[in-house]
N, C-alpha and C positions, 0 to 999 in steps of 0.2 A: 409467208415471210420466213426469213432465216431463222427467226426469236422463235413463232411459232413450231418450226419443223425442229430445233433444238430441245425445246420443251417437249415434243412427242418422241421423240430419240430417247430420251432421259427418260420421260414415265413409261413408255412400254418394257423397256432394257431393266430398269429398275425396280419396276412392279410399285408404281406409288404414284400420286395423286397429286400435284398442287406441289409447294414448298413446304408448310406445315401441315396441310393435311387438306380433305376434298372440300374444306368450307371456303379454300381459297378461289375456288371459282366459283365460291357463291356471293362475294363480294360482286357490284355492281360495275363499278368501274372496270375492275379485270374484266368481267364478262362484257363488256363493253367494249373493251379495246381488242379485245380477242375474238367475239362472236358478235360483231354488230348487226345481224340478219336471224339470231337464234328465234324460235319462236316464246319458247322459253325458260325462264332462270333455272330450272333445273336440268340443262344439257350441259354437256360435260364434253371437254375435249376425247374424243376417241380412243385415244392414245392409254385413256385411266381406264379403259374397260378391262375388267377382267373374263380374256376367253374362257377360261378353264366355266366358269357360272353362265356365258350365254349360252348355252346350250338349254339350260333349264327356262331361262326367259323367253318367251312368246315368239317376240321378233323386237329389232333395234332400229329405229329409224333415225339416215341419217341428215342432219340439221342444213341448213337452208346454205349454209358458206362454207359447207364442209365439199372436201375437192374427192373427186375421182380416185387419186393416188392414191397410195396403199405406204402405211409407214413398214416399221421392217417385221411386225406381227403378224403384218396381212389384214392388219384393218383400217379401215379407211381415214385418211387424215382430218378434220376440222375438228364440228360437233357434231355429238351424237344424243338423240334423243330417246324415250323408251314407247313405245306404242303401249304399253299396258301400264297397269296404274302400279305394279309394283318397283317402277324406276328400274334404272339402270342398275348392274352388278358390275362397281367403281374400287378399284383399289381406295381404302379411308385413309391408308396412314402416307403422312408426304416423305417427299423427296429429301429434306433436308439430311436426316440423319442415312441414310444412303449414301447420297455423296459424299459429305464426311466419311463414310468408314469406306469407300472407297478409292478417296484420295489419303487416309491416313495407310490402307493397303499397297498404295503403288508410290509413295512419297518418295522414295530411294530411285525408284528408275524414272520418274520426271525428274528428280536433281539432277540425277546421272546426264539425263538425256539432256537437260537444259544447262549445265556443264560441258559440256563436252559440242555444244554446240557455241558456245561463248569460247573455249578456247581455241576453235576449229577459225572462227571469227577472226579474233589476236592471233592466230599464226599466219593467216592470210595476208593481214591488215601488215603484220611486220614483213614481211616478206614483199610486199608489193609498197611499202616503205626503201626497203633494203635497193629494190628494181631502181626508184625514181631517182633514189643518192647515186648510182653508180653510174645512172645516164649521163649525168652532165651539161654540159653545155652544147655536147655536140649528136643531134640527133644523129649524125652517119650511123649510128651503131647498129639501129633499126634498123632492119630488111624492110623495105616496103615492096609492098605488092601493087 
């Protein structure tokens, strides 16, 4: 789903886990509504693996609803589980403070950008104002084709 693929974009791009940190998919319901086929509560979205540490782990196996596609790390989108008993190697710390310090980073060029699309808007908007006053009553003015 879009949610799903949004949440793997952010944590791999990011390097982070969940929202406040990796116990947030160990809440039931999230894993619930996100891994309804996991086998179990300890699989983690894909997306929290840290490559740089599999290499050291055994091998990854991946979870029962995890898809084919590949997010933009090169590792596979759903869940993932750990075939060896020392778990997965999961980014711990979340995503919150991440995105924070990366919308307080780029805050000036979304105004900019969401400015300057709102005025682009109001110039249109008056401008095709201006068109309908000067029409009239008399469509002749219009060339039709």
């Amino acid at each position: 789903s879009d949610v799903d693929e949004s949440w793997d974009f952010i944590q791999s791009k990011l390097h982070c886990c969940g929202w406040t940190g990796l116990g947030d998919w160990k809440d039931p319901n999230m894993h619930q509504m996100h891994s309804p086929n996991a086998t179990t509560p300890d699989s983690y979205p894909c997306s929290c693996l840290n490559t740089s540490a599999i290499a050291h782990l055994g091998s990854v196996t991946i979870g029962a609803n995890a898809s084919n596609s590949e997010n933009v790390k090169g590792v596979p989108s759903g869940f993932c589980e750990a075939s060896s008993k020392d778990g997965l190697p999961v980014y711990r710390v979340g995503c919150m403070n991440s995105v924070q310090s990366w919308l307080s980073a780029n805050i000036i060029l979304i105004l900019g950008v969401s400015l300057g699309v709102a005025l682009l808007e109001l110039f249109v908007m008056t401008l095709s104002m201006c068109l309908c006053r000067n029409l009239g009553q008399d469509y002749n003015k219009l060339t039709r084709y």
